[in-house]
TORKEKOL-624612 format. One record per residue (C-alpha): residue in one letter; x, y, z. Coordinates in steps of 0.001 Angstrom, whole numbers, padded with zeros to 6 digits, always signed. Layout:
<recs>
AXYZ/...
</recs>
This chain:
<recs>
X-012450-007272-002177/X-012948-004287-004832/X-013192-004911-008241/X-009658-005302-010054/X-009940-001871-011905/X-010510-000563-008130/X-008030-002350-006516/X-005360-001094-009624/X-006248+002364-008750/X-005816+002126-005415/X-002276+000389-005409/X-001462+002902-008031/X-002318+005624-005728/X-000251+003981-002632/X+002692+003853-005140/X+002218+007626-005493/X+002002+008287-001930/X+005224+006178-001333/X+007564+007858-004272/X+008812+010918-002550/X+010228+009118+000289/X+014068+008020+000627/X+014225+005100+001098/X+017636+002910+001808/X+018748-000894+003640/X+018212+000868+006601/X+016547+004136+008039/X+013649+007009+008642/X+012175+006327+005254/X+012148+002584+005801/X+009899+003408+009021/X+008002+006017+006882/X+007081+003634+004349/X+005982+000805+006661/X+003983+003637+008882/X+002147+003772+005867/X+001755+000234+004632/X+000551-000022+008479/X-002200+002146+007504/X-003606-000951+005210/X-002797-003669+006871/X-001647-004139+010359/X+002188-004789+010975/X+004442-006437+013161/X+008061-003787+012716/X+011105-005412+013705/X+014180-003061+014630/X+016869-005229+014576/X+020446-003324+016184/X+023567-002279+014140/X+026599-005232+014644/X+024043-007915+014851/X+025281-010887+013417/X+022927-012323+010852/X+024349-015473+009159/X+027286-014499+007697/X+026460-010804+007110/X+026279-007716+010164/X+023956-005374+010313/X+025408-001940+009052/X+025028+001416+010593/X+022130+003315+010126/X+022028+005918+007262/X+019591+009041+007218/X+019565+012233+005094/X+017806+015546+005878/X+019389+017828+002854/X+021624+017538+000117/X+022847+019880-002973/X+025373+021032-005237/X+025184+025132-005398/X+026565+027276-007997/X+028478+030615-006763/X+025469+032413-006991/X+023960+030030-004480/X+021170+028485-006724/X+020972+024498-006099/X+021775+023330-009334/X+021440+019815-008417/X+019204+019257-005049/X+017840+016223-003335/X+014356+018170-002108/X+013649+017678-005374/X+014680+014041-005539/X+015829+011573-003330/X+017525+009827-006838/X+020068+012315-006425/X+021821+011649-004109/X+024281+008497-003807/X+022657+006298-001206/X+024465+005704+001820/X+026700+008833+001271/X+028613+009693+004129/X+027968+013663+005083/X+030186+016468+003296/X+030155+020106+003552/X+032740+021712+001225/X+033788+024087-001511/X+035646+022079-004664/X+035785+023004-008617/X+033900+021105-010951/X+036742+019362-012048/X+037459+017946-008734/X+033441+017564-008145/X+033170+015475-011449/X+034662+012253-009639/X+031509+011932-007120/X+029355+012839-010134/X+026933+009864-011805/X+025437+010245-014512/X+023350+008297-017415/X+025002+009623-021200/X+022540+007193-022768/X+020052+008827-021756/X+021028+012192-020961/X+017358+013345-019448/X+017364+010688-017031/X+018947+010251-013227/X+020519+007354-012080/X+020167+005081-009009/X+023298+004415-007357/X+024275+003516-003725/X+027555+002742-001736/X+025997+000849+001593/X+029044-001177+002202/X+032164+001310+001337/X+032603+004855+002758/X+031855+007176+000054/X+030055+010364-001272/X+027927+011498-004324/X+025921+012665-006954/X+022826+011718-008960/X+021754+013872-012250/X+020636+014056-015682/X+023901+014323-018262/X+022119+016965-019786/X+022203+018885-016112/X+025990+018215-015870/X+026704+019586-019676/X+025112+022848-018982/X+027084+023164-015599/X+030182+025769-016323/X+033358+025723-014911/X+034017+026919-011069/X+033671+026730-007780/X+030653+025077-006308/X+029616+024572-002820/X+028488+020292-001691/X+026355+019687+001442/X+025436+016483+002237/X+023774+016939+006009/X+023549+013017+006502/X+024643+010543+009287/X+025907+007511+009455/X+025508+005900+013556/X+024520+003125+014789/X+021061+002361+015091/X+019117-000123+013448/X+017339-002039+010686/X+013759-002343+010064/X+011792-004465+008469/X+007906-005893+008873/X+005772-008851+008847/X+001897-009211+008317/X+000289-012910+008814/X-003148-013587+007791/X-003560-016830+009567/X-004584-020061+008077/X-005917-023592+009332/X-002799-024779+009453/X+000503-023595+010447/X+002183-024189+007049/X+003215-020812+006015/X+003489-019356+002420/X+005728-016248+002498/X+005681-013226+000181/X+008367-011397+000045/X+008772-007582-001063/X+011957-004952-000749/X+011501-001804+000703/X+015107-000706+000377/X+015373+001369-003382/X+013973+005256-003254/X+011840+007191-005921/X+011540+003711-008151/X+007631+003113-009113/X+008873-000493-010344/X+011358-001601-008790/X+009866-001963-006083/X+006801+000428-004619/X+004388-001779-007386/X+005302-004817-005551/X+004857-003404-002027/X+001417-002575-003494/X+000733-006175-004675/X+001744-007656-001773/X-000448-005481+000280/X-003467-006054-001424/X-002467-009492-001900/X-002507-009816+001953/X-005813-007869+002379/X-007727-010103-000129/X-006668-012932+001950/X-007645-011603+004721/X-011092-012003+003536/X-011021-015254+002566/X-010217-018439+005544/X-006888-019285+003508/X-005147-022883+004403/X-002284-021918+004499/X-001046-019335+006780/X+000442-016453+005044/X+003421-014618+005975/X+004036-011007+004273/X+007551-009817+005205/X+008359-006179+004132/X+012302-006470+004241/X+015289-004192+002825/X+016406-005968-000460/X+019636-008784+000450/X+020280-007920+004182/X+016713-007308+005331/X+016072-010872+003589/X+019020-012205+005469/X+018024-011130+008669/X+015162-012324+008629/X+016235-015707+007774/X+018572-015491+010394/X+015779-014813+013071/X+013875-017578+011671/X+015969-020175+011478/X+014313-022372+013882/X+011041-022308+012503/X+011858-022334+008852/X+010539-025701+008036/X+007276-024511+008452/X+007668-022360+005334/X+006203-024851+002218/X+006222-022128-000379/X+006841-018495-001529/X+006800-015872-003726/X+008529-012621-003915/X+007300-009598-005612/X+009105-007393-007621/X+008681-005178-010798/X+004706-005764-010265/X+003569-002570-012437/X+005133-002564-015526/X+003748-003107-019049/X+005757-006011-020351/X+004869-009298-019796/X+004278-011455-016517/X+007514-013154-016056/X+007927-016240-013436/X+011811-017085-011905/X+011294-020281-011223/X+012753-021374-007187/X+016320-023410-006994/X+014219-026435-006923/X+012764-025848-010481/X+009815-028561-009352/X+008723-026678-006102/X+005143-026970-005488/X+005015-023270-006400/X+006712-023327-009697/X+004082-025925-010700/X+001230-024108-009648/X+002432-020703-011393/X+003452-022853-014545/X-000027-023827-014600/X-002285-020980-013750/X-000032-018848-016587/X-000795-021394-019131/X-004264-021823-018248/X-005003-018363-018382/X-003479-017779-021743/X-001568-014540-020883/X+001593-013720-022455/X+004177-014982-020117/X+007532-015993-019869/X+009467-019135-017588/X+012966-018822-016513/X+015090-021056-014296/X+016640-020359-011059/X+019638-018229-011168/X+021430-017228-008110/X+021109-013827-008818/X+018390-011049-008791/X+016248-010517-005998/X+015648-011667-002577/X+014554-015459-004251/X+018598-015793-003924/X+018473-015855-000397/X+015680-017709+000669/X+016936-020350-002205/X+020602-020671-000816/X+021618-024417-000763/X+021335-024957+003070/X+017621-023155+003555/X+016575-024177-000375/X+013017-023193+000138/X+010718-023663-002476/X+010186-019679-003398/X+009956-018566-006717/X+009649-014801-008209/X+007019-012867-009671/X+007802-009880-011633/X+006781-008378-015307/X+009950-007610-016782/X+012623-008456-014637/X+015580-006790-013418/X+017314-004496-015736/X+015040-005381-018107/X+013759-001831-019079/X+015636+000725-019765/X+014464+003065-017150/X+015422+000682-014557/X+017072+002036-011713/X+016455+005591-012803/X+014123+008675-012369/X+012435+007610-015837/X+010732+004433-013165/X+008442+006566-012015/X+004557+006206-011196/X+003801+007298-014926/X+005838+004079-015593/X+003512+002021-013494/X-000129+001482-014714/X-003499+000362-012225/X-004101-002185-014746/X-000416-004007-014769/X-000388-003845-010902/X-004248-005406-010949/X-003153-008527-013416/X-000433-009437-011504/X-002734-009037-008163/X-005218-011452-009897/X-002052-013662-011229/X-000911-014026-007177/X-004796-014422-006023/X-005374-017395-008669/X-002075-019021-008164/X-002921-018694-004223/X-006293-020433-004780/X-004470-023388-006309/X-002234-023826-003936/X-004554-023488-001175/X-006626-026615-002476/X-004124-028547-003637/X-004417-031935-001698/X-003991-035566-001892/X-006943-037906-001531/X-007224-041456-001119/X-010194-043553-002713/X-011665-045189-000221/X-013591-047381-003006/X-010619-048394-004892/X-011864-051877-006382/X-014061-051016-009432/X-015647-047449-010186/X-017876-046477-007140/X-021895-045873-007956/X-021888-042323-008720/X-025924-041995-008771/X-027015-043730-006421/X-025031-041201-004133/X-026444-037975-005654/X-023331-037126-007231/X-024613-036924-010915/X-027840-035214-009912/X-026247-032589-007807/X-024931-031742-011455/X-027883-031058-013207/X-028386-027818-014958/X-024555-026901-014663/X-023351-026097-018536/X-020048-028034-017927/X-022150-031100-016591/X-020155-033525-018917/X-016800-031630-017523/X-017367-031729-013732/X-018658-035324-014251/X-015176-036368-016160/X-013375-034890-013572/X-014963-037006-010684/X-013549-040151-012530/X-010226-038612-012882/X-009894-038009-008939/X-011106-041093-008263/X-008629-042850-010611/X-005404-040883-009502/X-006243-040556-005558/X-004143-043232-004581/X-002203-040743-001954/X+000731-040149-004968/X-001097-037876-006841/X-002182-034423-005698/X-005280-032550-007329/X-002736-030548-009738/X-001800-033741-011009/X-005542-034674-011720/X-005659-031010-013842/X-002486-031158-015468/X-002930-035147-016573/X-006950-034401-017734/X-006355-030947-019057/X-009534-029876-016980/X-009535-026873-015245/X-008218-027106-011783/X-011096-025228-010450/X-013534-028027-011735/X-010954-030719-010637/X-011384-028617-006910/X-015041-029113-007192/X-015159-032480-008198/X-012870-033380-004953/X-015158-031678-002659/X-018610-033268-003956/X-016320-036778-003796/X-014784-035828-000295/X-018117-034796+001226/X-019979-038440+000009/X-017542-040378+001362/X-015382-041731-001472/X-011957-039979-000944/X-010048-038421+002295/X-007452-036066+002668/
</recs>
């Protein structure tokens, strides 16, 4: 894998390459986006039909937009989606028509807070029509007649969404979980398609134990249909993660899953602390991102959320200001590295047996002290051989062993595989 500073620049270039596209829940830009996520790792699309019943939602029409605007009478686009695909209200059903602004001003959003800024705003479930644009832009608009074109269609068609698995030894799946679904947002969420992709090809190089399920979905109803097509096989999912808000500059902040003690929430809890970056813990609310689906009472899967500041956080939050000056190389690397550490813990994290359980086995006569010589942590690695020996009584997992010794988990790790390959302990 490329360095971090690499890999930063490289996920902050794929955000770039994304940001022009429309995206919505359903559409050509979704396909446009995973055509070129495809191009970095290799995808499995799903195209799933409109009426479908997934749990207790249906799969709605699909939307698509070629051209929008608002023209003044001299025919100069005074607000025009070419120029972003913010400005137009998603979902908006198609209009072709001649109003005054005062009738115009009702489909017309706006931010007055921030009166340089466009707003995000969609209508996926309600018929409706509108406008995205700066206040400022509206203030300077006079009165009169204005011509509205929105050349869009609404027909039944599909929704798309992806998987990528990098497989494991085991069947066990850890799923990470992006949305494709918002437009011209750096943030929220092209940084944490870019994570996750990375994220996937990193693991790719490595022989992970788990196997690891990527799953590129439209934000509520993509995540719902794919829970719905995986019903049957959902036990196999241990733990998740989903990834939003991945480039920001605020802290890392961890949602912990429904369960508050999931396997995952542990490990994150821990590899935070450990590595002594600012951080913030919340608990489960049933609100936010896709975490809300996969953690509804009857699936309750142990997935958790990774984000820097969360939702509506930041002020430019769902608006044009979230854009890929917002994002930086070197936020998007630090939460790559936070997901490839956290990954590495989980992947090890077993429970052993002592198979000498009466009395503390004969460390040297085994090797096991000399094979430490010359290490600058000998006194460490040799601490934490007694400590897995003591707590593998098939209760205690090797997180356990870290979090009760306060030694690293990577030398914990270590210590398990010297003790596992003489003999003393079994998975």
């Amino acid at each position: 894998m490329a360095p971090m500073t690499s890999a930063g620049e490289e996920m902050h270039a794929l955000v770039e390459r994304l940001y022009p596209l429309c995206r919505s829940i359903t559409g050509d830009g979704v396909r446009a986006t995973l055509d070129i996520v495809g191009e970095y790792v290799p995808l499995q699309v799903h195209e799933v039909p409109t009426g479908t019943q997934v749990l207790d939602w249906t799969v709605p029409q699909e939307w698509n937009i070629r051209d929008a605007y608002i023209a003044d009478a001299t025919g100069h686009r005074v607000v025009d989606f070419a120029a972003s695909s913010l400005h137009v209200l998603g979902y908006s059903v198609p209009v072709s028509a001649t109003m005054p602004l005062a009738e115009l001003r009702a489909h017309l959003h706006t931010l007055p807070d921030h009166p340089a800024w466009v707003p995000y705003r969609t209508s996926y479930y309600k018929p409706e029509w509108g406008f995205c644009l700066a206040q400022e832009t509206l203030d300077a608009l006079p009165d009169g007649e204005y011509e509205v074109r929105i050349d869009s269609t609404l027909a039944d068609g599909h929704l798309t969404y992806a998987e990528h698995v990098v497989p494991g030894q085991v069947a066990e799946e850890v799923i990470v979980s992006c949305h494709v679904c918002h437009p011209s947002l750096a943030n929220d969420n092209l940084a944490g398609i870019a994570v996750a992709t990375f994220l996937a090809r990193a693991l790719a190089e490595q022989s992970p134990y788990y196997t690891y399920r990527f799953i590129y979905a439209p934000g509520t109803i993509g995540a719902i249909t794919w829970l719905a097509r995986n019903a049957e096989r959902i036990d196999r999912v241990k733990h998740g993660l989903v990834l939003a808000c991945a480039g920001d500059p605020g802290r890392l902040t961890y949602k912990q899953s429904r369960r508050g003690d999931a396997e995952i929430d542990r490990v994150i809890r821990h590899v935070l602390a450990a590595s002594e970056r600012p951080h913030h813990v919340t608990e489960f609310t049933p609100y936010g991102y896709d975490e809300r689906q996969y953690c509804s009472p009857g699936f309750n899967l142990g997935v958790g959320s990774l984000s820097r500041t969360p939702y509506a956080g930041y002020p430019e939050y769902h608006t044009s200001a979230d854009n890929p000056d917002f994002v930086s190389p070197e936020a998007m690397a630090d939460t790559l590295a936070v997901c490839r550490e956290a990954f590495a813990v989980l992947d090890r994290n077993r429970q052993y047996t002592n198979l000498s359980p009466y009395g503390e086995p004969q460390l040297g006569r085994r090797g096991l002290y000399d094979a430490l010589g010359g290490r600058s942590d000998t006194k460490q690695a040799q601490m934490a051989m007694l400590w897995v020996l003591n707590l593998s009584d098939g209760e205690h997992s090797l997180l356990d062993v870290a979090e009760r010794s306060g030694l690293p988990f990577d030398t914990v790790a270590v210590a398990a595989g010297a003790l596992r390959g003489a003999g003393l302990i079994k998975a």
